[in-house]
MARROVO-721779 format. One record per residue: residue number from 0; x, y, z of N, C-alpha, C, O in turn. Coordinates in steps of 0.1 Angstrom, whole numbers, plus 2048, in hexadecimal, padded with zeros to 3 digits. Example, Ala and Ser with C-alpha at 12.3 -4.5 7.8 and 13.67 -1.06 7.14 Angstrom:
residues 2
+-----+-----+-----+-----+-----+-----+-----+-----+-----+-----+-----+-----+-----+
!   k !  nx !  ny !  nz ! cax ! cay ! caz !  cx !  cy !  cz !  ox !  oy !  oz !
+-----+-----+-----+-----+-----+-----+-----+-----+-----+-----+-----+-----+-----+
!   0 ! 884 ! 7C7 ! 84E ! 87B ! 7D3 ! 84E ! 884 ! 7DF ! 84E ! 88E ! 7DF ! 855 !
!   1 ! 880 ! 7EA ! 847 ! 889 ! 7F5 ! 847 ! 881 ! 800 ! 84F ! 886 ! 80B ! 850 !
+-----+-----+-----+-----+-----+-----+-----+-----+-----+-----+-----+-----+-----+
//
This chain:
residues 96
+-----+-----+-----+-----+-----+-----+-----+-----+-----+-----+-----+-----+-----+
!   k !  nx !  ny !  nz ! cax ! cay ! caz !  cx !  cy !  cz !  ox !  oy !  oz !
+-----+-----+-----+-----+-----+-----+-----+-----+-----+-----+-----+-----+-----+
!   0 ! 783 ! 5D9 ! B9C ! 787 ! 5CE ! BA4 ! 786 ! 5C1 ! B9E ! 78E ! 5B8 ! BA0 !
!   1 ! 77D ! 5BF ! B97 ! 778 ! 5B4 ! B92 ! 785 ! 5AE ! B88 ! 789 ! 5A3 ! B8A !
!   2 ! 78A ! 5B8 ! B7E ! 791 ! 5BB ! B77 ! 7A2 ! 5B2 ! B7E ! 7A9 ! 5A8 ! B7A !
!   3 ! 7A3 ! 5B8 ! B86 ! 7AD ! 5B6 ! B91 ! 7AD ! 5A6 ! B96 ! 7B8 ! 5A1 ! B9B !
!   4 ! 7A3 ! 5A0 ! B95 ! 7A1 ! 593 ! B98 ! 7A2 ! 58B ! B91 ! 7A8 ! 581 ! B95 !
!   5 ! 79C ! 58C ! B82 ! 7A0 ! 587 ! B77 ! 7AC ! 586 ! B75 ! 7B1 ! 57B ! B76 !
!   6 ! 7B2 ! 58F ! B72 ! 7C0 ! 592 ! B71 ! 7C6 ! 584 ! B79 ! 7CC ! 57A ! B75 !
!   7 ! 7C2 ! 58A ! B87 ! 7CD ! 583 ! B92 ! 7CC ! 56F ! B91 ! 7D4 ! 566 ! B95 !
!   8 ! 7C0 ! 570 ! B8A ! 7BE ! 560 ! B8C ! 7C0 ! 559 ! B7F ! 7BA ! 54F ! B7D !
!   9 ! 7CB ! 561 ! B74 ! 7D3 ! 55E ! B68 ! 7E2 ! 55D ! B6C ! 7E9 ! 567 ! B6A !
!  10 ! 7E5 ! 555 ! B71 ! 7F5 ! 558 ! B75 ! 801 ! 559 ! B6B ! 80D ! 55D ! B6D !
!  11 ! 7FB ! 555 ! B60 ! 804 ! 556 ! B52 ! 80C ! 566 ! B52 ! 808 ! 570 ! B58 !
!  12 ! 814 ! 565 ! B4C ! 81D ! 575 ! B4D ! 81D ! 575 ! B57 ! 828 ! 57A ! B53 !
!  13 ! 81D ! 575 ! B66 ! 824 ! 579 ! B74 ! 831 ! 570 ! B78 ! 833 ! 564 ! B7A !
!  14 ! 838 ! 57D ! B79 ! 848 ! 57C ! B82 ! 845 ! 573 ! B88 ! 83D ! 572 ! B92 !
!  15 ! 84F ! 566 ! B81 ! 84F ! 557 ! B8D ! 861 ! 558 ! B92 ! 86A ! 55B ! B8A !
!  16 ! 862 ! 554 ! BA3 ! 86A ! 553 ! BA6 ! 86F ! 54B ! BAF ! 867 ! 549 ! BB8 !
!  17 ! 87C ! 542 ! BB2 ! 87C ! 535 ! BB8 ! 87E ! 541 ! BC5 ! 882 ! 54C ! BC6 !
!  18 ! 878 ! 536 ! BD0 ! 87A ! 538 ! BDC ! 889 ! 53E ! BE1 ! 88C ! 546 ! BE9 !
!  19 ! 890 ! 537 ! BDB ! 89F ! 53D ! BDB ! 89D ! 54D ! BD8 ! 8A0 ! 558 ! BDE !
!  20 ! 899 ! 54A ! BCD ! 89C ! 559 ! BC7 ! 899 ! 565 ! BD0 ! 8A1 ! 56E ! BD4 !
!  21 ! 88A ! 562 ! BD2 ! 87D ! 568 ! BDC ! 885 ! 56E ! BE5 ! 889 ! 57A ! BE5 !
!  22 ! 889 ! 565 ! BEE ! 892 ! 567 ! BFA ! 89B ! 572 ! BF9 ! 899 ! 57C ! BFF !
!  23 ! 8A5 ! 571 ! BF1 ! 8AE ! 576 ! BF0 ! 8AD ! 587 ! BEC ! 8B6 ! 590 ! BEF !
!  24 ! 8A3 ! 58A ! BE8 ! 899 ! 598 ! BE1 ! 88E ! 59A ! BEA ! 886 ! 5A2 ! BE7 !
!  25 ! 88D ! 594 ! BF7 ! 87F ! 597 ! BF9 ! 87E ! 5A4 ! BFB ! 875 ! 5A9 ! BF4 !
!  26 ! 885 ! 5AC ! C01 ! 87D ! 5BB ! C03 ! 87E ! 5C5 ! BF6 ! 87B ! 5D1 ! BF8 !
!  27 ! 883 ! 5C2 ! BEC ! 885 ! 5C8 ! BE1 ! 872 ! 5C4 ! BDA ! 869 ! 5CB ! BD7 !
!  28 ! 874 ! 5B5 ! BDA ! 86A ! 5AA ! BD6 ! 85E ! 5B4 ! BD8 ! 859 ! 5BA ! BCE !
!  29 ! 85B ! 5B5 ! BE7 ! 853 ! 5BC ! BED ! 84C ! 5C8 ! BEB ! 83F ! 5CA ! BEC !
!  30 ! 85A ! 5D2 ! BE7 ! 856 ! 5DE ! BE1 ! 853 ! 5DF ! BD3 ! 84D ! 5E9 ! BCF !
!  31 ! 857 ! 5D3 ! BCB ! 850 ! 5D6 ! BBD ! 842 ! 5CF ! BBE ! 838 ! 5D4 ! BB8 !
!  32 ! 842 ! 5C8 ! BC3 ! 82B ! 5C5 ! BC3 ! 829 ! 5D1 ! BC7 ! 826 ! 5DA ! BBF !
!  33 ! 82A ! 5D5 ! BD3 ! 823 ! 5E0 ! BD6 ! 821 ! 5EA ! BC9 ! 817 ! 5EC ! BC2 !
!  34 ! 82C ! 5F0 ! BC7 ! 830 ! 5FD ! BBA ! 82A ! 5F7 ! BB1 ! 823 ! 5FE ! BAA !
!  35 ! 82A ! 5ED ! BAF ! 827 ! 5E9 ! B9C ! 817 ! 5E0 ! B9F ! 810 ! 5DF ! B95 !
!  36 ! 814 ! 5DB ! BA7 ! 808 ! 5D4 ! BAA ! 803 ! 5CA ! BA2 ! 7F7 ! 5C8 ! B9E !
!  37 ! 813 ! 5C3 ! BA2 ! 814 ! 5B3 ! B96 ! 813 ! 5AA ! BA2 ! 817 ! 5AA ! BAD !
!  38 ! 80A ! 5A1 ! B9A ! 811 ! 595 ! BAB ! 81F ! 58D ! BA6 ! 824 ! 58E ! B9B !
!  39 ! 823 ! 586 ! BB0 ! 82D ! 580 ! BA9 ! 832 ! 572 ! BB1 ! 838 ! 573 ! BBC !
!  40 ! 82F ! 567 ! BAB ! 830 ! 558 ! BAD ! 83A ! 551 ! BB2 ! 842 ! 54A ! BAB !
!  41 ! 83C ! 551 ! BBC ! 849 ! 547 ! BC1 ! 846 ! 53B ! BBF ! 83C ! 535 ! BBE !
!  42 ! 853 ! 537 ! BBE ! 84F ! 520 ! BBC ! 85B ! 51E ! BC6 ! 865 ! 525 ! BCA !
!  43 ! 857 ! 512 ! BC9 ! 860 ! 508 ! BD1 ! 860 ! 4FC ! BC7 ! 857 ! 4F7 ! BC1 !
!  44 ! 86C ! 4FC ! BC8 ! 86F ! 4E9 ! BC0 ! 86A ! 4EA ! BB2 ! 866 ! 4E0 ! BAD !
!  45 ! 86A ! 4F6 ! BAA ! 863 ! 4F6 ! B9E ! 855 ! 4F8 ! B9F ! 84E ! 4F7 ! B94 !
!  46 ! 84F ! 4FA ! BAA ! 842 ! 4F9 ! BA7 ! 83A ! 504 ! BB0 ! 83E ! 505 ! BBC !
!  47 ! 82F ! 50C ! BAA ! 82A ! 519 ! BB0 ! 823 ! 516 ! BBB ! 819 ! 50F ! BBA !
!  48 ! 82A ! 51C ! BCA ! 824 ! 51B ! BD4 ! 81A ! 523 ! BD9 ! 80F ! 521 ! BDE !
!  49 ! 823 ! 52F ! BD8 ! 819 ! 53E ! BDF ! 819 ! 548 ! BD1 ! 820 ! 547 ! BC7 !
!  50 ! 811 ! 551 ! BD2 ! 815 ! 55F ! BC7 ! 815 ! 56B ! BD5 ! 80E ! 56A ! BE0 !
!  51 ! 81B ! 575 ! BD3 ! 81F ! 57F ! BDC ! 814 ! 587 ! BD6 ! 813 ! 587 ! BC9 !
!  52 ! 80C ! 58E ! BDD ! 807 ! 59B ! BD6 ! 804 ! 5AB ! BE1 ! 7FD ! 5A8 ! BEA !
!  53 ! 807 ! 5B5 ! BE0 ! 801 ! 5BE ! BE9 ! 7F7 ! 5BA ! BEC ! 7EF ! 5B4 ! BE5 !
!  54 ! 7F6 ! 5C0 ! BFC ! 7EC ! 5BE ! C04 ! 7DE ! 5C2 ! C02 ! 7D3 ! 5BD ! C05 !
!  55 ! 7E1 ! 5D2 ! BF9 ! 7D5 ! 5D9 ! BF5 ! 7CC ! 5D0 ! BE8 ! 7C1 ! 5D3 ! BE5 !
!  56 ! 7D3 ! 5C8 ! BE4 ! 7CE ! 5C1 ! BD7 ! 7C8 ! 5B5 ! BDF ! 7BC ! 5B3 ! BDD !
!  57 ! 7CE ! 5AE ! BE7 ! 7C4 ! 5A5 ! BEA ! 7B8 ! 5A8 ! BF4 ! 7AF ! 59F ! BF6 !
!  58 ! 7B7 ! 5B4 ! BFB ! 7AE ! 5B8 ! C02 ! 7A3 ! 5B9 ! BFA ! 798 ! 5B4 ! BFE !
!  59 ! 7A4 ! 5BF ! BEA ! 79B ! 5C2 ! BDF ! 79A ! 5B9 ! BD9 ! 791 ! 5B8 ! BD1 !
!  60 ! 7A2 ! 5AF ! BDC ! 799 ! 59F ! BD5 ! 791 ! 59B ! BDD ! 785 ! 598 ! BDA !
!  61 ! 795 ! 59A ! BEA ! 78A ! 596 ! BF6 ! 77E ! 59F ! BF2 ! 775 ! 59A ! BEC !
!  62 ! 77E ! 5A9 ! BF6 ! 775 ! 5B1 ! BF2 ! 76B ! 5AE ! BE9 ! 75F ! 5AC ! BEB !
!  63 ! 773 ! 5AE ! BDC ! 769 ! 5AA ! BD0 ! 763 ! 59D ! BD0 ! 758 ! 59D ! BCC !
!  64 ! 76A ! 590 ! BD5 ! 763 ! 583 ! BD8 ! 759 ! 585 ! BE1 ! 74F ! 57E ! BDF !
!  65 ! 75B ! 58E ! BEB ! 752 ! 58C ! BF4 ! 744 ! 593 ! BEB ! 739 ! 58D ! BEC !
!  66 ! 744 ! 59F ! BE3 ! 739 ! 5A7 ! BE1 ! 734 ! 598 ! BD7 ! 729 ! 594 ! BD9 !
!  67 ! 73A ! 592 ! BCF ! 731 ! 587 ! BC7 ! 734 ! 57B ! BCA ! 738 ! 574 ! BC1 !
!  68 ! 734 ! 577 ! BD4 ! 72F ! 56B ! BDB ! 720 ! 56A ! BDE ! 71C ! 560 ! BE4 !
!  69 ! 718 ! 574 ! BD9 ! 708 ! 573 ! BDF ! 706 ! 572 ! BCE ! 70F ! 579 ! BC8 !
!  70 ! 6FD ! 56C ! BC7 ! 6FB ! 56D ! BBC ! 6F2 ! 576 ! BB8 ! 6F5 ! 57B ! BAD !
!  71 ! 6E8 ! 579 ! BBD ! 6E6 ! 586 ! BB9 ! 6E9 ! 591 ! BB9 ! 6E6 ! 599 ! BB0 !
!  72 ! 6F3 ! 593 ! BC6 ! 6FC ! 5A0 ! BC4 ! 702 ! 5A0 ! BB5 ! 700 ! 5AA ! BAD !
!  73 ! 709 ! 592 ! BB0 ! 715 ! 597 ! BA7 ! 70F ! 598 ! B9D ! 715 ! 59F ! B94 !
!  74 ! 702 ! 591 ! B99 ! 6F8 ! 595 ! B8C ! 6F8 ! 5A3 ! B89 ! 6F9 ! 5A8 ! B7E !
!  75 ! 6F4 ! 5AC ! B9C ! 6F0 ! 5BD ! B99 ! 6FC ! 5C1 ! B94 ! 6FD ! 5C9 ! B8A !
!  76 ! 709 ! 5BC ! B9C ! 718 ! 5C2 ! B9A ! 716 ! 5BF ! B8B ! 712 ! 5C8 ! B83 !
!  77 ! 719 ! 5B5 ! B86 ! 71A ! 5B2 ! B75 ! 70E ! 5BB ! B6B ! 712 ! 5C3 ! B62 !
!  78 ! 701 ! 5B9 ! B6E ! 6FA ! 5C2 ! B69 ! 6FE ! 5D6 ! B6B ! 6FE ! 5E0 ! B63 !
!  79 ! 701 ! 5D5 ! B79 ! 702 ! 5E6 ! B78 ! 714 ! 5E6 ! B6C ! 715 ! 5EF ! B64 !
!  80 ! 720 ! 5DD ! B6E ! 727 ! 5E1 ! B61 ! 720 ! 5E2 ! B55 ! 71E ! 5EB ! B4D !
!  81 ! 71C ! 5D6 ! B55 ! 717 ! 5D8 ! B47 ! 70E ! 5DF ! B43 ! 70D ! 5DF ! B36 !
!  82 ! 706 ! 5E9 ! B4A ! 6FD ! 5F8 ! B4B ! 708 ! 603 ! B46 ! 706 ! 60D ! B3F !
!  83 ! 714 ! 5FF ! B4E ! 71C ! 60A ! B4C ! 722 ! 60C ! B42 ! 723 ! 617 ! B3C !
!  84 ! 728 ! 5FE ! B3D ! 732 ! 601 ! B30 ! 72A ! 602 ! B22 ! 730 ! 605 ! B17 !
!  85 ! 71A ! 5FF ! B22 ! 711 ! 603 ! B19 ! 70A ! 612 ! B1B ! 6FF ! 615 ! B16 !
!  86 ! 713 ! 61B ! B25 ! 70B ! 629 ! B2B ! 702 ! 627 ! B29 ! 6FC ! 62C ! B1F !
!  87 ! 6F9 ! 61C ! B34 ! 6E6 ! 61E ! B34 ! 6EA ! 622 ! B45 ! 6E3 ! 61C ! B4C !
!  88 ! 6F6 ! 62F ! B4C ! 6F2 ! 633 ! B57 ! 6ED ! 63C ! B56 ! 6EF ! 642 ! B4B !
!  89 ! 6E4 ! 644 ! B61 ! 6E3 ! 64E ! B63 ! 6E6 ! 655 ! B70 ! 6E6 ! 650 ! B7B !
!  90 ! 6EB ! 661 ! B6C ! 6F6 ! 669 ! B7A ! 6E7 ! 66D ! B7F ! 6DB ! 66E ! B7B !
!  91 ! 6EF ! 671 ! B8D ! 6E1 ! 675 ! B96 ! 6EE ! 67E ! B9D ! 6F9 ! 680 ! B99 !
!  92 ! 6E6 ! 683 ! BAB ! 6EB ! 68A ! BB8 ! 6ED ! 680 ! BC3 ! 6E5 ! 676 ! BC5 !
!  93 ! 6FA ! 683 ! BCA ! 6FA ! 67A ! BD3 ! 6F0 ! 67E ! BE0 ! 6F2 ! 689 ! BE4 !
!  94 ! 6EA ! 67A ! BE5 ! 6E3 ! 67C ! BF5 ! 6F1 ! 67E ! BFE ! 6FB ! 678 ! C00 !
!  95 ! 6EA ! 68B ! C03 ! 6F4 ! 691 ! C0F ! 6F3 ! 68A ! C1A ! 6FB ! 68E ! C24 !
+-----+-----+-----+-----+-----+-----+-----+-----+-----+-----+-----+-----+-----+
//
């Protein structure tokens, strides 16, 4: 998710489209965020107003803002990646 955020808050490389355009494609528009899970930037007057993105993608930005908005949370979140991508985890059993 985190991953997903980053991403999303580089707008460089995302399909920009004038409001004209937007319009004219929207439900095509529509179905490619969903399928492809690019966002994609409309402008008015030359200039970026909104970016389009599925719904599921911004739920999981919400999501992930919300889990590191407490600063300690996002320390444990950043520490347990960083546990992981150095495998210092250890697997256990889930509790039934």
């Amino acid at each position: 998710m985190i991953d997903r955020i980053l991403y999303m808050s580089q707008l460089h490389g995302v399909k920009t489209l004038s409001y004209t355009e937007a319009r004219n494609q929207f439900a095509g528009l529509m179905e490619m965020v969903n399928r492809d899970r690019h966002p994609v930037s409309i402008t008015r007057n030359g200039v970026s107003s909104v970016v389009l993105i599925a719904a599921e993608e911004y739920e999981a930005m919400e999501a992930t803002l919300h889990l590191l908005s407490t600063p300690a949370n996002a320390e444990r979140i950043r520490q347990g990646l960083a546990d992981f991508t150095e495998g210092k985890m250890i697997e256990r059993e889930l509790c039934a």
